[in-house]
N, C-alpha and C positions, 0 to 999 in steps of 0.2 A: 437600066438603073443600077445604081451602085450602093447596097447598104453596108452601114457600119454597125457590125454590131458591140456591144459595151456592155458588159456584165460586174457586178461589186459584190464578194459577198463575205467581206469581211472589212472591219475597222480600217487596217491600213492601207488601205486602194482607196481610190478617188477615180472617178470615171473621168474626168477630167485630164487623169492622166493617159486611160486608157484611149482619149480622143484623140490626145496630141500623139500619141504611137500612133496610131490608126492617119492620122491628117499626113503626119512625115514621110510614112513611108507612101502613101498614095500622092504626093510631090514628087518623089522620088520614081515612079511610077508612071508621072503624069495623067495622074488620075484625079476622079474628084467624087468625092463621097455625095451621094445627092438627097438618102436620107440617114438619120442616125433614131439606135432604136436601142435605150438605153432601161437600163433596171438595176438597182442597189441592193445590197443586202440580198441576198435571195438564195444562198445556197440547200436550202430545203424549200426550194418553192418546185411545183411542178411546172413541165414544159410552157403553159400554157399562161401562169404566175411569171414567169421567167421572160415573155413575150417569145421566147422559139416559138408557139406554131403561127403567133403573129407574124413573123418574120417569112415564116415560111408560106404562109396564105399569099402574104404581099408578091412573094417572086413569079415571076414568069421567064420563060425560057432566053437565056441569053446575060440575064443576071449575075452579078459580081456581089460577093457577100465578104467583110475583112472583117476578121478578129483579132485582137492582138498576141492570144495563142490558144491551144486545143482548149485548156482546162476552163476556158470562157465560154465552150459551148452545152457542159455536160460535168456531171461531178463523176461519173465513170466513162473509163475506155467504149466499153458496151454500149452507154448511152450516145456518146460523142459520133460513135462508128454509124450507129443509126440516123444521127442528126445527118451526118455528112451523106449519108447513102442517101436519103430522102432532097437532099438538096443538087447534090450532083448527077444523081440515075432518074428522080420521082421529075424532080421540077427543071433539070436540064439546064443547072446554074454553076458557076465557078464559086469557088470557095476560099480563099487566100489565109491563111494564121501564120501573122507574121515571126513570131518567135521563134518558131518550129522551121523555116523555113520551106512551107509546103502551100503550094498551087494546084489546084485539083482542078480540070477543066473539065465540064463533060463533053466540051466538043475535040477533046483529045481521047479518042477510044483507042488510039494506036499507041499511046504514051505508057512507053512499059515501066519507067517508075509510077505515073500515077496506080498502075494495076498491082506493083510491088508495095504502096504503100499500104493499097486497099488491104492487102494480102496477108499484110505484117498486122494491121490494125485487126483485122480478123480474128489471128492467132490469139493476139492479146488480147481481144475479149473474149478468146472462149477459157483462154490460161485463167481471166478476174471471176470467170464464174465457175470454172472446178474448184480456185480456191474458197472464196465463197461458201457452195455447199460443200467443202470438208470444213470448213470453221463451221457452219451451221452446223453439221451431223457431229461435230465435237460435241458446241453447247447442247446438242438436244440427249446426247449420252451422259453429258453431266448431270442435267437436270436430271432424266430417268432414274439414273444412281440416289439423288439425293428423297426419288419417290415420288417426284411431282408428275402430276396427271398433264400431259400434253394435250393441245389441239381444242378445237370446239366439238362441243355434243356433238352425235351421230347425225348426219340428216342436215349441218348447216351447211346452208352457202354462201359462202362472203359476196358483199358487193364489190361489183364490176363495175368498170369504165362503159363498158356495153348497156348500163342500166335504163344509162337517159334514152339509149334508141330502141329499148327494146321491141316494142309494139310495132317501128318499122321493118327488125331484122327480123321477126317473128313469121313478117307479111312476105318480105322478099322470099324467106326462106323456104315459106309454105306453098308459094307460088312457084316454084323452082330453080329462085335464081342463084347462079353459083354461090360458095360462099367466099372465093376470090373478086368477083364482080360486087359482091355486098360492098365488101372494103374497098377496094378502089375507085370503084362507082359512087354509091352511094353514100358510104360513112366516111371516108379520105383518112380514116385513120384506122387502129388494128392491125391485125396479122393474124396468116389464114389459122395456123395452130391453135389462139388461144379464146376466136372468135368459133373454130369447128365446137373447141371443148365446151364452151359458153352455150351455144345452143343445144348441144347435146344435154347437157346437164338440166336447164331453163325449160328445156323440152318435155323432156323424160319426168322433172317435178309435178311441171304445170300438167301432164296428162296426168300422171295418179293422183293429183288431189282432184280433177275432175272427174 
């Protein structure tokens, strides 16, 4: 299967336009788009709002995915890198954005540009996220200056993505299943870091208050 994917998230784009990039160059290609999975307006919608993990439910191994460039799949480098990992390494699909002029296969493991590209893409999201938390630790020195009290009460925990499965990651966990096996296995989404810190934290509450 060959999807097109088509993202809008502002006034002056037209997915319409983004179809006929997407149609041309799979002519060009000798290709044929056989479904299209389209969404407007959306640049603060999550993955999910966006249809990515629709998208990515849909694929199975051997799939072709065409965008008309990176910035259609992810409103950060970070984000994007992830999409593309999940689609190329997780689901064993090709990935095509035509702008960019880049072809990701995962049935090219020997292909030292695809591995140069991963490589460079890497760099750059780790570059978006020092920057990041040095703007962040900027603004939070301003504020302090100016005397503002940061952060929530002692003792909160913000809501997690983990919330809706809690009572099954509780189950797996207590029974001994790894917490890489939870994500993979069971949840298909996460990552082992921030699902370890989730139960740790979810854990260690729910036993002191019992």
């Amino acid at each position: 299967m060959t999807y097109g994917y088509v993202r809008v998230s502002t006034g002056d784009q037209t997915a319409e336009s983004q179809k006929n990039l997407v149609s041309r160059y799979c002519m060009d290609k000798r290709m044929l788009v056989d479904e299209w999975i389209a969404i407007e307006k959306s640049s603060r919608k999550s993955t999910k709002e966006r249809r990515i993990e629709e998208l990515i439910q849909k694929l199975a191994p051997g799939d072709v995915v065409i965008v008309s460039e990176l910035s259609r799949l992810g409103r950060s480098i970070r984000e994007v890198l992830h999409i593309i990992e999940r689609i190329v390494k997780e689901k064993q699909c090709r990935i095509m954005m035509i702008k960019q002029n880049l072809d990701i296969d995962s049935n090219n493991t020997n292909d030292m540009a695809n591995k140069i590209l991963l490589t460079v893409f890497s760099m750059l999201a780790e570059l978006e996220r020092d920057f990041i938390s040095e703007r962040t630790k900027e603004g939070l020195n301003a504020l302090k200056a100016k005397g503002i009290t940061l952060g929530k009460p002692k003792g909160t925990i913000q809501s997690s993505m983990y919330d809706k499965d809690k009572e099954k990651i509780f189950h797996l966990y207590m029974i001994g299943v790894p917490v890489r096996e939870i994500i993979n296995i069971h949840l298909k989404y996460g990552r082992y870091l921030s699902l370890k810190k989730y139960i740790e934290r979810r854990y260690e509450r729910d036993s002191t208050e019992k």
